[in-house]
C-alpha positions as CSV (number, residue, x, y, z in Angstrom):
1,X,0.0,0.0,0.0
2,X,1.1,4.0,-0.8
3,X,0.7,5.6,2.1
4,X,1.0,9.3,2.5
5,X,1.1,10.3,6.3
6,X,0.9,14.5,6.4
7,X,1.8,16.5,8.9
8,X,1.7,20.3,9.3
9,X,3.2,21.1,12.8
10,X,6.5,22.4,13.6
11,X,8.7,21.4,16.5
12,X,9.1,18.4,18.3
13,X,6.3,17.1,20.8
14,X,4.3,13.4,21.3
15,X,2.7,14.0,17.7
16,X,5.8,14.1,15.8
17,X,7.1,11.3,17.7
18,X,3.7,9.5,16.9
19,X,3.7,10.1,13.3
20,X,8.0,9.2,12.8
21,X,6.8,5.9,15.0
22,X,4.4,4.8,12.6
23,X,5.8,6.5,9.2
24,X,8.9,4.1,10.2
25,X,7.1,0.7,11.1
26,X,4.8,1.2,8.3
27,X,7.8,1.2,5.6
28,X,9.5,-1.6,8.0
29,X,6.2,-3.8,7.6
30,X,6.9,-3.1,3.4
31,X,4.3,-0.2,2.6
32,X,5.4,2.6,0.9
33,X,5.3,5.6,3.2
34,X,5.5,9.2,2.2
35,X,5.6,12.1,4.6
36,X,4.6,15.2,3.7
37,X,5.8,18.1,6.5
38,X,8.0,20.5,7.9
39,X,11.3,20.2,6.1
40,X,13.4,19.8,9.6
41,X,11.6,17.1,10.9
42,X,11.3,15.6,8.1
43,X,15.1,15.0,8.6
44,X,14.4,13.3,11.7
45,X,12.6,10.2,9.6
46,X,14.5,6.9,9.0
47,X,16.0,6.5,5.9
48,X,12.9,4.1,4.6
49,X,10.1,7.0,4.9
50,X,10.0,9.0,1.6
51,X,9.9,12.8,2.1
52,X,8.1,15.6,1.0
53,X,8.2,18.9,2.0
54,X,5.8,21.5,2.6
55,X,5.5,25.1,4.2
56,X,4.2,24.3,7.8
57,X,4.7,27.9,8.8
58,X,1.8,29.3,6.7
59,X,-1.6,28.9,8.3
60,X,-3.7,26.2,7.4
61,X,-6.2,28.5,5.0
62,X,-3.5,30.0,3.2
63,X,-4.5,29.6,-0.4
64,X,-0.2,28.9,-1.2
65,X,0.0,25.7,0.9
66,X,-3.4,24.7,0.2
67,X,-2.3,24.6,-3.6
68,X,0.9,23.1,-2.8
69,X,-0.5,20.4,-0.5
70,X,-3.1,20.1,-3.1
71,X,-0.4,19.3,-5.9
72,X,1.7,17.4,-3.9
73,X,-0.6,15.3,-3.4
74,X,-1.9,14.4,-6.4
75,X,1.3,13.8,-7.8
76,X,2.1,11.2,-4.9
77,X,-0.8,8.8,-6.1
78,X,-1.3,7.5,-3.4
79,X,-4.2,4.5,-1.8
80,X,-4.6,6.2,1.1
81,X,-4.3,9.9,2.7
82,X,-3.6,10.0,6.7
83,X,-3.9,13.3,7.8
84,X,-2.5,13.8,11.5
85,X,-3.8,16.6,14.1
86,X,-6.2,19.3,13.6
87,X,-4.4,21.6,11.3
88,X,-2.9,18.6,8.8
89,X,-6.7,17.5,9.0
90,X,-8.4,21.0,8.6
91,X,-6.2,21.2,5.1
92,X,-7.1,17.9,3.6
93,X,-10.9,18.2,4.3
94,X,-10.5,21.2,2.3
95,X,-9.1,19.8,-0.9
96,X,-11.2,16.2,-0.4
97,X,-12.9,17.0,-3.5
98,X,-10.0,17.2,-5.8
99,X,-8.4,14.5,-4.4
100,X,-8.7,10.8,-5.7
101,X,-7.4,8.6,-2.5
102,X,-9.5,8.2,0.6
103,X,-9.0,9.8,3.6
104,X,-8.0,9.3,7.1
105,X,-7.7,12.0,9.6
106,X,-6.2,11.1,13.4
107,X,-7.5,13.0,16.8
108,X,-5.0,13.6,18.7
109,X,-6.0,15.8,21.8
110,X,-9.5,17.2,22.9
111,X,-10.6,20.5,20.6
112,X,-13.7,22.2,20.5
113,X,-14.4,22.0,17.0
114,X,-13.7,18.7,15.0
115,X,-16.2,19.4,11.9
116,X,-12.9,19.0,9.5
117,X,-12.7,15.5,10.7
118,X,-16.1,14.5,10.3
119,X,-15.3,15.5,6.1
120,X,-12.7,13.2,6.1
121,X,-13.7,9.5,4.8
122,X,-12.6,7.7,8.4
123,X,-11.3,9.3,11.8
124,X,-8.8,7.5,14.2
125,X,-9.2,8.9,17.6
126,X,-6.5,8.1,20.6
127,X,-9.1,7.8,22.6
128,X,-12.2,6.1,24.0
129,X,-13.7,9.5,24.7
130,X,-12.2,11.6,21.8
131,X,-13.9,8.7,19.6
132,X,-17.5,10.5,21.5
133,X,-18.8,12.6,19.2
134,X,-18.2,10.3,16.2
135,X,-20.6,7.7,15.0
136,X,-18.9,4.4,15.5
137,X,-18.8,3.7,11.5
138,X,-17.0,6.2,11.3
139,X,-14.3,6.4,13.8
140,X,-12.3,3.5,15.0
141,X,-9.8,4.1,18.3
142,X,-6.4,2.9,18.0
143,X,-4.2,3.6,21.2
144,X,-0.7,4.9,20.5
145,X,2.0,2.3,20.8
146,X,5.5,2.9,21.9
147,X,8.6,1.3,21.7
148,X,10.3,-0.3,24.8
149,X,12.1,2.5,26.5
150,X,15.6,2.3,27.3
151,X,16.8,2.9,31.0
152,X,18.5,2.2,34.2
153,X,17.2,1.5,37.6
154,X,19.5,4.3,39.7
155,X,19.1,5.6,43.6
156,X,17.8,8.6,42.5
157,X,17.7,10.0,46.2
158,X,20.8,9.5,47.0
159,X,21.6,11.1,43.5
160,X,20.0,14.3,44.4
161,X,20.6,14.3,47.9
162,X,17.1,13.8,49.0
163,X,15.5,11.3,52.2
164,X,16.3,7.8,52.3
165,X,13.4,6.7,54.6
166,X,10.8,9.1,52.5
167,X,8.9,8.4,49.5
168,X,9.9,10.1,45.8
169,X,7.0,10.8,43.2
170,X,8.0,11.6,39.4
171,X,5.7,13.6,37.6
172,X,6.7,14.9,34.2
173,X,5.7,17.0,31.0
174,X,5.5,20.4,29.7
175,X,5.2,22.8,32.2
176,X,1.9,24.0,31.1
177,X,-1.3,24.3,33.3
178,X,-2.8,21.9,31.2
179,X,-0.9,19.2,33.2
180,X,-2.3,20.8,36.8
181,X,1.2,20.7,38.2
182,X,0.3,23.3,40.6
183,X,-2.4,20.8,41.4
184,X,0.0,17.8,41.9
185,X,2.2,20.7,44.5
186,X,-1.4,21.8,46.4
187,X,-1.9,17.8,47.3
188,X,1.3,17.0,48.4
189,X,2.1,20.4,50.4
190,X,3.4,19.0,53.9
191,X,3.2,15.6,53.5
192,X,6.6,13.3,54.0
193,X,7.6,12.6,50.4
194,X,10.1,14.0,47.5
195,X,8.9,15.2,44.1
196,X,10.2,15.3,41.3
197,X,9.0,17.5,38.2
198,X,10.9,16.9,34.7
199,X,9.9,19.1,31.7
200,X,10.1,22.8,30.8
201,X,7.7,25.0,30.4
202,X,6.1,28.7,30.4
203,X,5.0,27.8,33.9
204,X,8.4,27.1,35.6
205,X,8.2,30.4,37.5
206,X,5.1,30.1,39.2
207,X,5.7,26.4,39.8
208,X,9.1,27.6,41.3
209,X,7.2,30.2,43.2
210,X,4.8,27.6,44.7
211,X,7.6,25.2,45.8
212,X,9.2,28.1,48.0
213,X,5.6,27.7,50.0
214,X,5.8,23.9,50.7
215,X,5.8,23.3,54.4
216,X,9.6,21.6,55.0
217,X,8.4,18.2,54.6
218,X,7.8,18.1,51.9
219,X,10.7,18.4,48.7
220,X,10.5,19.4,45.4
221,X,12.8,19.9,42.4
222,X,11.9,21.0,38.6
223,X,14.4,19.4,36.8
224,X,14.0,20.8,33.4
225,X,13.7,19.1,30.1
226,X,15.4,15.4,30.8
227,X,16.6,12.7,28.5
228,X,15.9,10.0,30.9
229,X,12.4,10.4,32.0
230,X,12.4,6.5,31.7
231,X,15.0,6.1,33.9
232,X,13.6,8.4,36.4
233,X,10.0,6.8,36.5
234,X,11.4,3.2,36.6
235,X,13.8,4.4,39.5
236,X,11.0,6.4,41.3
237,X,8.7,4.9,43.6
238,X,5.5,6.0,41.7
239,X,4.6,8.4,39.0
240,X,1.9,10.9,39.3
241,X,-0.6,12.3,36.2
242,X,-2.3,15.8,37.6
243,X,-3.3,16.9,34.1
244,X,-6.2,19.0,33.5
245,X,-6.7,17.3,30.3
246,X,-5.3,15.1,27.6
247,X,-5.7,13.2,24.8
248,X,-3.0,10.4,25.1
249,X,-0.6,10.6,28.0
250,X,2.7,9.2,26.5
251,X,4.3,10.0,30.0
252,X,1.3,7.4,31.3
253,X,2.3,4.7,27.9
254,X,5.8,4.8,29.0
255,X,5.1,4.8,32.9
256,X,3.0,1.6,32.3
257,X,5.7,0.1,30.1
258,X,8.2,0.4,32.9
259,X,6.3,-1.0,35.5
260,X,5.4,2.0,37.8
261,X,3.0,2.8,40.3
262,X,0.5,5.2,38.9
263,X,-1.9,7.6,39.8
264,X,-3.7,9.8,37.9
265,X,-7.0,12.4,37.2
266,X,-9.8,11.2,35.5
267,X,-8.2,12.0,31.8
268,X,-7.2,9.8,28.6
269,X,-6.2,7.3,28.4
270,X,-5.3,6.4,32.3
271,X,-9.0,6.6,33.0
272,X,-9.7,3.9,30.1
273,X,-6.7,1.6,31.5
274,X,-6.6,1.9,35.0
275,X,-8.7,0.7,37.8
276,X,-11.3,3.0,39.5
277,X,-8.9,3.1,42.5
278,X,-6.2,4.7,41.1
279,X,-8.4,7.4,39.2
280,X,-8.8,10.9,40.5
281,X,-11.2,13.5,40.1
282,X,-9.5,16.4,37.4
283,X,-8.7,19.6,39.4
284,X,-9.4,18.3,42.7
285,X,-6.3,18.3,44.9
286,X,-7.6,17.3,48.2
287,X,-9.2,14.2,46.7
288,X,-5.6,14.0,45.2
289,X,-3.9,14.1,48.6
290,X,-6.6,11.6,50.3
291,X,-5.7,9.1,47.9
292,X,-2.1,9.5,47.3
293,X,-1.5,9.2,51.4
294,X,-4.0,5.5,51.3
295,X,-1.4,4.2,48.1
296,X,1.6,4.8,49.8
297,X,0.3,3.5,52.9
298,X,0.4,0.1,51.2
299,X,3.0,-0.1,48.6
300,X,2.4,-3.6,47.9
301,X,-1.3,-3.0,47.0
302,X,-0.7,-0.4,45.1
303,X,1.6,-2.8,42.7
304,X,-1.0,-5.2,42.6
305,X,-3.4,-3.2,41.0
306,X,-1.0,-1.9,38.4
307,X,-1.0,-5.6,37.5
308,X,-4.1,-5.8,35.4
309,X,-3.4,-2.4,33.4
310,X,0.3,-3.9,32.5
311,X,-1.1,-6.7,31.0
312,X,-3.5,-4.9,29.2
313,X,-0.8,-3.1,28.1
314,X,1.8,-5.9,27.0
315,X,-0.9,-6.7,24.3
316,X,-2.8,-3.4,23.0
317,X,-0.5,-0.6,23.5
318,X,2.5,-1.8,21.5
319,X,4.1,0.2,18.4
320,X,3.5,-3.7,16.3
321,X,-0.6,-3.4,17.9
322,X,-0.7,0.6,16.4
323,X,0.8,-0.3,13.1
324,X,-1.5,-3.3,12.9
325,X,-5.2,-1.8,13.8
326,X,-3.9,1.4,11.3
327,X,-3.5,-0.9,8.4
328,X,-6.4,-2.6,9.3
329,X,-8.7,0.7,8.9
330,X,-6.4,2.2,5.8
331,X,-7.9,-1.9,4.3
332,X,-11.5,-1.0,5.7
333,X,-11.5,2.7,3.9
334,X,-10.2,1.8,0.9
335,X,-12.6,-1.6,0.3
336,X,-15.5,1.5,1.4
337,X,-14.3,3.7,-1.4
């Protein structure tokens, strides 16, 4: 199969991971794969993945790009168009009529207006509840899969100096309010733990601001942006997700991978994985605190609960499970058209 995956974004987040993942086990599984993006990331694909640039820096109704993407496109001949995120999507829903292959458009996060997907031929949603406002013909969820970390197990309190006989908590991401860390700092404000907070972030200075006000018991550092978040969740002693809202949590993906103690808010996909125990209410840091203090009362029971998610993960959320449930709705679009 010709695949063309498009991508309009620039910079480097989980969506460019996501679409370089599958661009490159896609060619691996012996598709032809063409990407059309920003011309710097495109240099980040694997040598397999063809490449075709466009001008991701123009806005998604700017009638230049639409005319590029628009002969680019067509002279890619492709069986199937896969249009990723919101802008990518918004541009081929406006050329769908001049274009012969079907198309595929993925939701990625939560967005208040999603009527350029529902133009599109099929949607892929990363999520039980971003699938919601789609009729079920016409949207099929397909988790993203990673690829097996690499890391170390290290004494990370010892590394950074922090309590031996206290508990350390690894939280990570952009440091965005989005991902509530100022929540995650109000629930565990004088209780007898570490925290640690990797990522960067517009939010740094208030979150640095906040820490000065934790009662002494309590310890927190903000790393900044960190190569080996894996190392630090497998080496911590559980990983906390405060987010105000997602669409897929690769921090939880990876966190699961590894093994970790979790505990989350009600968001996607930890609230479609994980049992009703280890599930939060969004925003609520009291509710965060209560239930924090019961888990690390019993360490042991918290493991065993994470036993039923990892399993669930071992099978569905792998990169081969992701490549395999996208071919199998590129075949189900393109026998529909």
């Amino acid at each position: 199969m010709k695949i063309c995956q498009v991508l309009a974004s620039q910079g480097e987040g989980g969506l460019e991971k996501h679409v370089r993942e599958l661009a490159g086990q896609l060619a691996e599984a012996g598709h032809e794969v063409l990407v059309l993006g920003d011309a710097d990331y495109l240099a980040t694909l694997s040598a397999q993945v063809g490449r075709v640039p466009i001008r991701c820096d123009r806005s998604r109704r700017n009638p230049l790009l639409l005319l590029e993407l628009l002969f680019k496109l067509r002279r890619c001949r492709c069986d199937i168009i896969h249009a990723q995120a919101n802008k990518a999507t918004s541009m081929v829903a406006s050329l769908r009529r001049g274009l012969a292959a079907p198309t595929v458009g993925t939701l990625h996060n939560i967005k208040r207006n999603i009527a350029a997907f529902r133009r599109l031929d099929h949607v892929i949603a990363v999520s039980q509840q971003l699938a919601g406002p789609f009729p079920k013909p016409h949207c099929s969820v397909v988790y993203n899969g990673i690829a097996p970390p690499s890391f170390e197990r290290v004494d990370l309190k010892a590394e950074f100096g922090l309590p031996a006989n206290r508990p350390l908590l690894l939280a990570a991401g952009h440091l965005v309010q989005a991902k509530g860390f100022d929540i995650l700092l109000d629930a565990v404000d004088g209780l007898p733990l570490s925290l640690m907070i990797a990522g960067e972030g517009p939010e740094r200075p208030s979150l640095e601001q906040r820490i000065k006000r934790l009662m002494p018991e309590t310890q927190c550092r903000l790393l900044g942006y960190r190569t080996d978040v894996a190392t630090l969740m497998a080496s911590a002693d559980a990983v906390i997700i405060s987010s105000r809202r997602e669409g897929f949590s690769y921090v939880f993906s990876e966190a699961l991978l590894l093994g970790a103690r979790i505990l989350a808010t009600d968001v996607p996909v930890a609230n479609e994985v994980l049992p009703a125990e280890l599930i939060v209410p969004v925003g609520d840091a009291q509710a965060l605190r209560n239930r924090l203090q019961a888990l690390l009362d019993n360490l042991d029971g918290w493991s065993g609960l994470m036993k039923a998610p990892q399993a669930l993960f071992s099978e569905g959320m792998t990169l081969k499970a992701m490549v395999g449930e996208t071919v199998a709705v590129y075949e189900k679009v393109r026998a529909e058209n």
